[in-house]
Backbone as CSV, one residue per row, in Angstrom:
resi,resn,N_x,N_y,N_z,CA_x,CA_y,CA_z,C_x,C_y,C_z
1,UNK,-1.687,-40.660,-91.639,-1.656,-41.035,-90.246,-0.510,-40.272,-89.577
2,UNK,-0.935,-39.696,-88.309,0.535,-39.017,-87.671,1.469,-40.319,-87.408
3,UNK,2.879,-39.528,-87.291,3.889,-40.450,-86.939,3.073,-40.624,-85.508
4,UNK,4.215,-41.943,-85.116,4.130,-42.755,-83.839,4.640,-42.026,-82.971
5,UNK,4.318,-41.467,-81.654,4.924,-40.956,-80.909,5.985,-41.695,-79.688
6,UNK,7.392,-41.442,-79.309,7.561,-42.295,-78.614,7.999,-41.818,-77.451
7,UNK,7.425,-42.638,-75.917,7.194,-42.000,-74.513,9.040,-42.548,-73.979
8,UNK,8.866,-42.100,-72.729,10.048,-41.148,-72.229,10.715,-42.681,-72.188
9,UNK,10.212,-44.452,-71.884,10.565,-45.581,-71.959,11.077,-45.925,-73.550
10,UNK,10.717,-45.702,-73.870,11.130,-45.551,-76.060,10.086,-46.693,-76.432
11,UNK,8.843,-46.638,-75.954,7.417,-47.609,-75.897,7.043,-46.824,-77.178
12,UNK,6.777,-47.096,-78.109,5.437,-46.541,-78.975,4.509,-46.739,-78.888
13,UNK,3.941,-45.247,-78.942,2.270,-45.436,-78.680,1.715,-46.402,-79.876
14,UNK,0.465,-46.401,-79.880,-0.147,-47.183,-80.503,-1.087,-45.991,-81.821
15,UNK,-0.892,-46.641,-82.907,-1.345,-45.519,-83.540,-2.696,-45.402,-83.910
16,UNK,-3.754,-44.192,-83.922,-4.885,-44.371,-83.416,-5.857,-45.860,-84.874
17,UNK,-7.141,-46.290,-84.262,-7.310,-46.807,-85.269,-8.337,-46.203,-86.714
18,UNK,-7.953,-47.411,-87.814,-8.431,-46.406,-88.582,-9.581,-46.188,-88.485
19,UNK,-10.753,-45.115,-88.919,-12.116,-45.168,-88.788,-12.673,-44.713,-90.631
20,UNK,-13.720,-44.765,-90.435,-14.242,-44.894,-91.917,-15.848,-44.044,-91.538
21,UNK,-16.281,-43.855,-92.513,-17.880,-43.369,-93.018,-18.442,-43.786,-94.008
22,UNK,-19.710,-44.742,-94.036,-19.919,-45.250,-95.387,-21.088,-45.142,-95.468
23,UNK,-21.889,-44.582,-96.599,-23.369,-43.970,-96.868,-24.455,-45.327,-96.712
24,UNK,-25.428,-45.224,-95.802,-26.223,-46.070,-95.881,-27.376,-45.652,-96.254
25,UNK,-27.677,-44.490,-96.306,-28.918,-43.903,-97.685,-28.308,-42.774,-98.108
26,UNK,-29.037,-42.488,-99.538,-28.808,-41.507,-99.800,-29.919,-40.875,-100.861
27,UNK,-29.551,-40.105,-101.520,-30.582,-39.105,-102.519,-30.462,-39.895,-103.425
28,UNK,-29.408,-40.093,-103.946,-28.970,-41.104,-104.917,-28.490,-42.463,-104.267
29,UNK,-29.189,-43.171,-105.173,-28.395,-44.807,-104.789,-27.585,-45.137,-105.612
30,UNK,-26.596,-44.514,-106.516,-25.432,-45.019,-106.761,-24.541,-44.426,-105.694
31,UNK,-24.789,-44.212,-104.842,-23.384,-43.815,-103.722,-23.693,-44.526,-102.302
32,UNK,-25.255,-45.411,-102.408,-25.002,-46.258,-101.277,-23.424,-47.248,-101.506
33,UNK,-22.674,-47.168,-100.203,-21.978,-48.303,-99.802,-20.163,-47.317,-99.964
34,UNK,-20.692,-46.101,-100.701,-19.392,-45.455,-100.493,-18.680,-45.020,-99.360
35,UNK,-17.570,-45.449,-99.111,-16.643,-45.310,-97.867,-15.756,-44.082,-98.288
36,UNK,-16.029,-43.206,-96.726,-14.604,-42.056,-96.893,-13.892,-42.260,-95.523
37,UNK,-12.530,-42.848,-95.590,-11.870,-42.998,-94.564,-11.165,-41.750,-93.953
38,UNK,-10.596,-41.593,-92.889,-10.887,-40.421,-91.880,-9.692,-40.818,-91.518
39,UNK,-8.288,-40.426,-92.332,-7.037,-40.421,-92.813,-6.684,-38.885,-92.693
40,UNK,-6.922,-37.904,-91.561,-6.950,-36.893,-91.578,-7.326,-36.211,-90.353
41,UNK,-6.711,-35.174,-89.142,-7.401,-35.084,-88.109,-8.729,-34.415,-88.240
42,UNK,-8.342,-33.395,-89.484,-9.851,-32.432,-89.517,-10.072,-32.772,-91.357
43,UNK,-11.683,-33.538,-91.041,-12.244,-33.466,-92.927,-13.327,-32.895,-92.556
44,UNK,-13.503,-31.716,-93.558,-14.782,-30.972,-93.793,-16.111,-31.966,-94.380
45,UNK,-16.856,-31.359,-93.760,-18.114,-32.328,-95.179,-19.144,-31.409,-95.606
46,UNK,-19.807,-31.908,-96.651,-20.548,-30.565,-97.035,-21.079,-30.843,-98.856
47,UNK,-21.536,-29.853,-98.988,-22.235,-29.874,-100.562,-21.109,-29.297,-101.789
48,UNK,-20.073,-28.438,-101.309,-19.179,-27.754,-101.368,-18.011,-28.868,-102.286
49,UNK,-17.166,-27.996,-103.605,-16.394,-29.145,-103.941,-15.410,-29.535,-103.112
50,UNK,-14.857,-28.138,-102.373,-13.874,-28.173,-101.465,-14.030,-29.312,-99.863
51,UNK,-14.908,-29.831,-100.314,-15.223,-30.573,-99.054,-14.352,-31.998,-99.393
52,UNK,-13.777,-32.529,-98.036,-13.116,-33.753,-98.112,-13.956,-34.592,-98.374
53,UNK,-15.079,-34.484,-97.586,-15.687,-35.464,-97.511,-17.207,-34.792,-98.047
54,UNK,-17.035,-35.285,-99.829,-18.226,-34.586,-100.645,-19.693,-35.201,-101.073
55,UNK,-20.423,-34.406,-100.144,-21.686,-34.542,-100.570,-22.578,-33.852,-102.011
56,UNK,-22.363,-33.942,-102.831,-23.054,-33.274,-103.913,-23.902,-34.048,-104.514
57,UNK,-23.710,-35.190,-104.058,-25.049,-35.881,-104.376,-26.460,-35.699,-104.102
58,UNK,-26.762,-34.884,-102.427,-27.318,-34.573,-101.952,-27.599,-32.998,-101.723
59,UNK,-28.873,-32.646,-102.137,-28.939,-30.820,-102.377,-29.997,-30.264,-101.070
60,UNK,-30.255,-31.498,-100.240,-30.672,-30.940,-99.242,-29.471,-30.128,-97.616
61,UNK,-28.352,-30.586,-98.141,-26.905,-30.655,-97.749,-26.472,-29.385,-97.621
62,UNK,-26.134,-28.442,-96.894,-25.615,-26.952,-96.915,-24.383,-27.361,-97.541
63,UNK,-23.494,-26.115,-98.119,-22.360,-26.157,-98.761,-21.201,-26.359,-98.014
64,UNK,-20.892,-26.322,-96.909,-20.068,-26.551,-95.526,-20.706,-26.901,-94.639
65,UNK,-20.949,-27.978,-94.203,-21.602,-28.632,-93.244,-20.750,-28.415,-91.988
66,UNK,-19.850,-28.806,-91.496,-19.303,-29.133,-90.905,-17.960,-29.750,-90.830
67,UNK,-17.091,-30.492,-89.704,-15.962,-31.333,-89.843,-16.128,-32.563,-89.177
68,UNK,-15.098,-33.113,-89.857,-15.292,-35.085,-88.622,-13.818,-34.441,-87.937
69,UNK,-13.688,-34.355,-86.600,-12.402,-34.123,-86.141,-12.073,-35.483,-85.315
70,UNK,-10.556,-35.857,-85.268,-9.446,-36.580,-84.717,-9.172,-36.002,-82.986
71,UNK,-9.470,-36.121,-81.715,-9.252,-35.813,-80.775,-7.707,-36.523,-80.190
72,UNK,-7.374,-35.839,-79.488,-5.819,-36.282,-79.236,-5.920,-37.763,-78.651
73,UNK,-7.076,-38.168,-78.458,-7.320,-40.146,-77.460,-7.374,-40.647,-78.392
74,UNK,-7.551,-40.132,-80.051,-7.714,-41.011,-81.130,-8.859,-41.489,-80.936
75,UNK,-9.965,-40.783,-80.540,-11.727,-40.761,-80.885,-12.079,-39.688,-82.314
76,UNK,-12.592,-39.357,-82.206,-13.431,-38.354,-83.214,-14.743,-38.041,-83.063
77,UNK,-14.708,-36.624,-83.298,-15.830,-35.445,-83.326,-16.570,-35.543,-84.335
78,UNK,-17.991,-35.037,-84.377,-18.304,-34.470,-85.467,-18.914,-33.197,-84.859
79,UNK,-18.545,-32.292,-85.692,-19.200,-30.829,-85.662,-19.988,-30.110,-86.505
80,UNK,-20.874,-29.745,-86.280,-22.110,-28.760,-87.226,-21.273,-27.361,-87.180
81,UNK,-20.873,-26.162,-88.376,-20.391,-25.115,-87.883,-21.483,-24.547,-88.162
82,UNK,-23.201,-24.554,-87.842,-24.164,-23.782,-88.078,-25.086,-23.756,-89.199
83,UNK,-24.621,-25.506,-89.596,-25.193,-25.144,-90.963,-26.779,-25.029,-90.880
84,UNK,-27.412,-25.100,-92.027,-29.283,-24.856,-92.193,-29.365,-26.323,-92.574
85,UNK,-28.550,-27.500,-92.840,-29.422,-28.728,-93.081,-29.286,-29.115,-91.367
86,UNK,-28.428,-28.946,-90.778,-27.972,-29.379,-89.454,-27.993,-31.026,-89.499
87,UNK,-27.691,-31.586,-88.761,-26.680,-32.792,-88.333,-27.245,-33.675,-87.416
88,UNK,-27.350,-35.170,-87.201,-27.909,-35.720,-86.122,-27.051,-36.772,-85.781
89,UNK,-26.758,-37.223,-84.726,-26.130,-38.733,-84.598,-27.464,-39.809,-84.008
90,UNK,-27.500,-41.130,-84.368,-28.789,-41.936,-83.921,-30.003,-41.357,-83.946
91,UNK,-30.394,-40.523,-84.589,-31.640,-39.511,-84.759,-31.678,-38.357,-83.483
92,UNK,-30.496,-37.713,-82.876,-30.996,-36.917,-81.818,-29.928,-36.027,-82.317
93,UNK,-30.258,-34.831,-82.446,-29.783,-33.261,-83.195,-28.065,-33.498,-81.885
94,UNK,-27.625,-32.961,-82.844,-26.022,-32.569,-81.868,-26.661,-31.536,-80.839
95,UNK,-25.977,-31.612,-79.784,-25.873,-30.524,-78.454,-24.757,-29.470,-78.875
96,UNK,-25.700,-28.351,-78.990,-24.825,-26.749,-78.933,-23.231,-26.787,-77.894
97,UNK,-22.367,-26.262,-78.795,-21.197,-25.953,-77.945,-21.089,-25.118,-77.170
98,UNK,-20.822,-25.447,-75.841,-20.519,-24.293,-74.680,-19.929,-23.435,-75.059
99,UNK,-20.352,-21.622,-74.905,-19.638,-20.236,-75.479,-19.375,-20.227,-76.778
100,UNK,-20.228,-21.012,-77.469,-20.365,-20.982,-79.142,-21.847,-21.257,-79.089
101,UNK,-22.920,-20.629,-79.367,-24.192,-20.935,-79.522,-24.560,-21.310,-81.207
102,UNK,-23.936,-21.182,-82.149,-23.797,-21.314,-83.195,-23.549,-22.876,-83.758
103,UNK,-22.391,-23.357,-83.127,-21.925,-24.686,-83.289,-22.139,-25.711,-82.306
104,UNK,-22.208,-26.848,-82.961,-22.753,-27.953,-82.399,-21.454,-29.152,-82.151
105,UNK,-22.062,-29.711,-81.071,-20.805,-30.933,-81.374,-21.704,-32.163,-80.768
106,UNK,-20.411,-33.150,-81.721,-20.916,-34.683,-80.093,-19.589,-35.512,-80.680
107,UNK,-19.000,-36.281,-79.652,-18.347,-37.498,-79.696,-19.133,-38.591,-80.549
108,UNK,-18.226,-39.446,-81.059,-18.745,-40.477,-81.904,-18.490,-41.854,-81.259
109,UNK,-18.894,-43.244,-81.622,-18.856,-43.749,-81.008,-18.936,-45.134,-82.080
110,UNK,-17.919,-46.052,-82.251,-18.467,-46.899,-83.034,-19.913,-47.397,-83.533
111,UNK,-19.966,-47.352,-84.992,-21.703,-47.996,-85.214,-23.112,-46.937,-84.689
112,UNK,-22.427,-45.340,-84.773,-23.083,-44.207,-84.484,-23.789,-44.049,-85.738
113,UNK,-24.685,-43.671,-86.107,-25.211,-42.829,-87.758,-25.069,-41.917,-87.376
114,UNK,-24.670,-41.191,-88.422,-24.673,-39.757,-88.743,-25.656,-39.300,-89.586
115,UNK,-26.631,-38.205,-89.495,-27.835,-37.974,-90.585,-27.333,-36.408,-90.907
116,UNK,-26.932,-36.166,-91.871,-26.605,-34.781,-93.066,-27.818,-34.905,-93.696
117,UNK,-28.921,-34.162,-93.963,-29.627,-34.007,-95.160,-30.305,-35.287,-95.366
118,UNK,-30.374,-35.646,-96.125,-31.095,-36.973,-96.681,-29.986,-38.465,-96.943
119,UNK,-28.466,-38.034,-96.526,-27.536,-38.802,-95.991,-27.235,-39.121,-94.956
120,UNK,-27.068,-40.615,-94.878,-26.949,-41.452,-93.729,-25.574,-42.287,-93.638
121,UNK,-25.081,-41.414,-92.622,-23.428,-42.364,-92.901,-23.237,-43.250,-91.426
122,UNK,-22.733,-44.393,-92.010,-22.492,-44.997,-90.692,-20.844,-45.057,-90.452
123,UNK,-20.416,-44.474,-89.205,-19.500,-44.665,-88.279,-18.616,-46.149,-88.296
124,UNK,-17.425,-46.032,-88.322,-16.750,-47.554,-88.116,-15.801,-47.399,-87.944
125,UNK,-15.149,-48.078,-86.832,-13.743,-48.189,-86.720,-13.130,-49.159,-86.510
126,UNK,-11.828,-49.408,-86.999,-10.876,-50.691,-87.210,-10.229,-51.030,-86.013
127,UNK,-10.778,-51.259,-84.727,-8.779,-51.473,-83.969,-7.884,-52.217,-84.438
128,UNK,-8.621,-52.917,-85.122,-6.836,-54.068,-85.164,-5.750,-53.513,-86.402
129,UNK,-6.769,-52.180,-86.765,-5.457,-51.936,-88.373,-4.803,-50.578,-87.593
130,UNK,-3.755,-50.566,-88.752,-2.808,-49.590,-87.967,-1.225,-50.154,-87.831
């Protein structure tokens, strides 16, 4: 978690809350119910070992999918960087990034799905922790 920042009154901000991803289908059902918390501004996801957030369970999954990004309001992104399984939130494909025709984005939104491949992660966030 970043440190607390503190404004020009010596108020601390509030630090963002935590959010999580937890598989609600998958290729395999020993990884329904697995949580990857989003303890990080930028986690990759992907088929890839190097991925934070690892899908290898799933081979319909490109090897770099994408990232979950941290926005400075303490929301979060998810981004497609082009992959071939491509990405959906609530079943509707991400919207192409302006002057990037390649990459995709969308804001997230508590209790959003995310669809990777034949993985289904659901969105969650904590306000009261932190």
């Amino acid at each position: 978690m970043p440190p607390i920042r503190v404004l020009h009154d010596s108020a601390p901000l509030t630090p963002p809350p935590h959010a999580r991803l937890v598989v609600l289908e998958s290729a395999k059902p020993s990884h329904l119910g697995d949580a990857y918390l989003l303890d990080r501004a930028r986690l990759r996801f992907g088929r890839a070992e190097w991925n934070e957030i690892d899908l290898r369970h799933d081979d319909s999954v490109s090897r770099g999918v994408g990232w979950f990004e941290r926005r400075e309001d303490g929301g979060w992104w998810v981004v497609d960087n082009g992959s071939t399984c491509g990405v959906s939130v609530n079943d509707i494909p991400l919207p192409r990034v302006e002057g990037d025709p390649s990459r995709r984005a969308q804001v997230l939104r508590p209790g959003d799905r995310v669809r990777v491949g034949r993985t289904l992660l659901a969105f969650h966030v904590d306000a009261s922790a932190g």
